[in-house]
N, C-alpha and C positions, 0 to 999 in steps of 0.2 A: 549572567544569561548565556545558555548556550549557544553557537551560533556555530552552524553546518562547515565543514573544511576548505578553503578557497577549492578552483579551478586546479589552480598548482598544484595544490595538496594529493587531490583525488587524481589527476595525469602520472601522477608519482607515485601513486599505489598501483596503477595499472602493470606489472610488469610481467517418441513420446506416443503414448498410447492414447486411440480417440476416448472419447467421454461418451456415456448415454446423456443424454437429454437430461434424467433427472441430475446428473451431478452436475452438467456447465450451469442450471438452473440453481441449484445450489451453492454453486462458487460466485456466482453473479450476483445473488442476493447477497451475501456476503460480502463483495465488494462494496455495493449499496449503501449495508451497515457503517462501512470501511468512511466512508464519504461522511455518512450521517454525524458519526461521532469527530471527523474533523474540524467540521463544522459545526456540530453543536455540541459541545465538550462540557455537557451535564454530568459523566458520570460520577459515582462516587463506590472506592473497593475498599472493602472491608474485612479479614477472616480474624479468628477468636486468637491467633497464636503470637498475630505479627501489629503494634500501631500500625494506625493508618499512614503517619506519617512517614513509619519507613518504607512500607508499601509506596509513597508516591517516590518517593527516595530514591528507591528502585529500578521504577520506571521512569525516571525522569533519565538516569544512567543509558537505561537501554534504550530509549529514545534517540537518546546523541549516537549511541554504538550503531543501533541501525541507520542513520543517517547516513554515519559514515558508513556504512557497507553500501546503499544507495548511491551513493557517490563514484564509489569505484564502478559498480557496476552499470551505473547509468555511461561512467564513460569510455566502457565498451562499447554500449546500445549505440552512443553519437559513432564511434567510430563507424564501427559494422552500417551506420546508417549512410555514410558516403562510400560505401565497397559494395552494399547488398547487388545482389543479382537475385531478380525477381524469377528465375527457374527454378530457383531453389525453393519457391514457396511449395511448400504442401497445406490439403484441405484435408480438414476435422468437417464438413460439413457443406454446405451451400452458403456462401459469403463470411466463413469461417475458416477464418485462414491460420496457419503455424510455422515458423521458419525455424532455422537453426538457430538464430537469433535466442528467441525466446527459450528454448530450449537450454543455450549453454546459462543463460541470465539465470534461468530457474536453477540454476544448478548451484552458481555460483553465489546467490542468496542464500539457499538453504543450508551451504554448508555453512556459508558466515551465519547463519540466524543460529545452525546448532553449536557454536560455539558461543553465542551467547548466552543463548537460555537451553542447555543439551537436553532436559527434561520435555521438551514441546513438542509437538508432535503437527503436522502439517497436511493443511489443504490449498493444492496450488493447481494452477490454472491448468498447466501443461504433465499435468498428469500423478506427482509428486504425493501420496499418502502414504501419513503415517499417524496411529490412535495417540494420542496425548493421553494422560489421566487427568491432567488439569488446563494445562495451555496448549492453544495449538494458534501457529503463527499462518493465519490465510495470506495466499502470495496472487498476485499479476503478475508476473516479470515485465510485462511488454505491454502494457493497457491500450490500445490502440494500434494494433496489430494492422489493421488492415488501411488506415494512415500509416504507417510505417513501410511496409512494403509500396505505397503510391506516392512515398515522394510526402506528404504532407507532416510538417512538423506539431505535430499535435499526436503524444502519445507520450504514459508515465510508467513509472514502478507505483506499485500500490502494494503494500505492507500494511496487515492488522493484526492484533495479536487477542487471540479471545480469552479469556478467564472465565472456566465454569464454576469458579465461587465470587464472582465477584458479585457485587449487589448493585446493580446498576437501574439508577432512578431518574426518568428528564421530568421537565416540568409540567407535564402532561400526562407521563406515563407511572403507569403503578411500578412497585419495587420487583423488581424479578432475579432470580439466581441466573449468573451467567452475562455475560456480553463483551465487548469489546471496551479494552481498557488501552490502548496504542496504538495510534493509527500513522502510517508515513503515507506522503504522496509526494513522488520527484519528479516534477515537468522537467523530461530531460532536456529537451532541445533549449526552453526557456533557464535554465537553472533555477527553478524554483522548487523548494521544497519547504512543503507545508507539510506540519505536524504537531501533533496533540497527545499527552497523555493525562493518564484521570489528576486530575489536583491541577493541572496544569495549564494555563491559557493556548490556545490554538497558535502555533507562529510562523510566519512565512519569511526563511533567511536571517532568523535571528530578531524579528519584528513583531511585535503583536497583532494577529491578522483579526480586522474588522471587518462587521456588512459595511453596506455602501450607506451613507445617512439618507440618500435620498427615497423619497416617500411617492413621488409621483410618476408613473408608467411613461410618463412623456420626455422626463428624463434621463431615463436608463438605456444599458442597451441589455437584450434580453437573449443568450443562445442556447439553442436544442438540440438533441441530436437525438435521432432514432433507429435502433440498430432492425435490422431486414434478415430477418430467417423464413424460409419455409417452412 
């Protein structure tokens, strides 16, 4: 079972143009996706040249590979998180915020993602396009931007990687060409990283991550959050 690089490990490797409306609308839904499939890890990829099996084979490798790239790069984000100076911020928008932060992280992702898969092609947060023929790896660098510049420790990397051959089917949904077949998410300040790819159960740190058994609202505890644009 794979399990993500210590603390150690990742300290030891350590060593932007605005958006229209229609594309953060588009990279946001795609996070969504990003989330959907971590948490519900129905898919199934398929194409006529490769088993399926080595297909999960595959992705199960590059799974661990971007792990480990979220790792180094998350422990810049902590660092930069106890140095930031909030003048530095600039606005994409009204309570849309971007720092250098995110900026050098997007950077530092994508060349690590092109060295694992150099055929991919990318849609990322902070500006970063490029057409893919077949895969393209959607980016956050900074998921909670605007906790991060206020101090509050709640903000990840988000990492998905889309396949427009894959044949991806949930338990409800009909078969369709395309979707997300690798998903990472790394709560930096928490070190948690959950991730998922198709054949592969959901896992947090080397764990197999489950709902909660509980059934009753009186139970749980339940959090929201709702983003504010004009």
């Amino acid at each position: 079972m794979f399990e993500p690089p210590t603390r150690k490990a990742a300290d030891a490797a350590r060593k932007g143009p605005s958006h229209s409306p229609a594309t953060r609308i588009r990279a946001r839904h795609c996070k969504v996706s990003t989330f959907r499939f971590i948490f519900r890890n129905f898919a199934t990829a398929k194409r006529e040249d490769n088993p399926t099996k080595t297909i999960f084979m595959d992705l199960k490798r590059m799974t661990e590979q971007v792990c480990e790239l979220c790792h180094e790069v998350g422990a810049f984000i902590d660092e930069q998180a106890r140095l930031f100076d909030t003048a530095k911020v600039e606005f994409k928008g009204p309570h849309d915020y971007v720092s250098y932060v995110d900026k050098t992280s997007e950077q530092r992702l994508t060349e690590g993602l092109s060295r694992i898969l150099p055929e991919a092609g990318f849609l990322a947060e902070e500006g970063t396009r490029k057409e893919g023929e077949r895969f393209t790896w959607i980016i956050d660098p900074l998921d909670g931007t605007t906790n991060f510049i206020h101090g509050v420790p709640v903000y990840a990397i988000s990492i998905a990687l889309l396949d427009k051959q894959a044949a991806v089917q949930g338990p409800s949904a009909p078969l369709a060409e395309g979707g997300i077949v690798l998903g990472v998410i790394y709560h930096v300040s928490m070190r948690e990283m959950f991730y998922a790819c198709t054949g592969e159960p959901t896992r947090c740190n080397g764990r197999e991550a489950r709902v909660s058994p509980m059934n009753s609202f009186d139970n749980v505890l339940l959090a929201t959050g709702f983003p504010y644009y004009d």
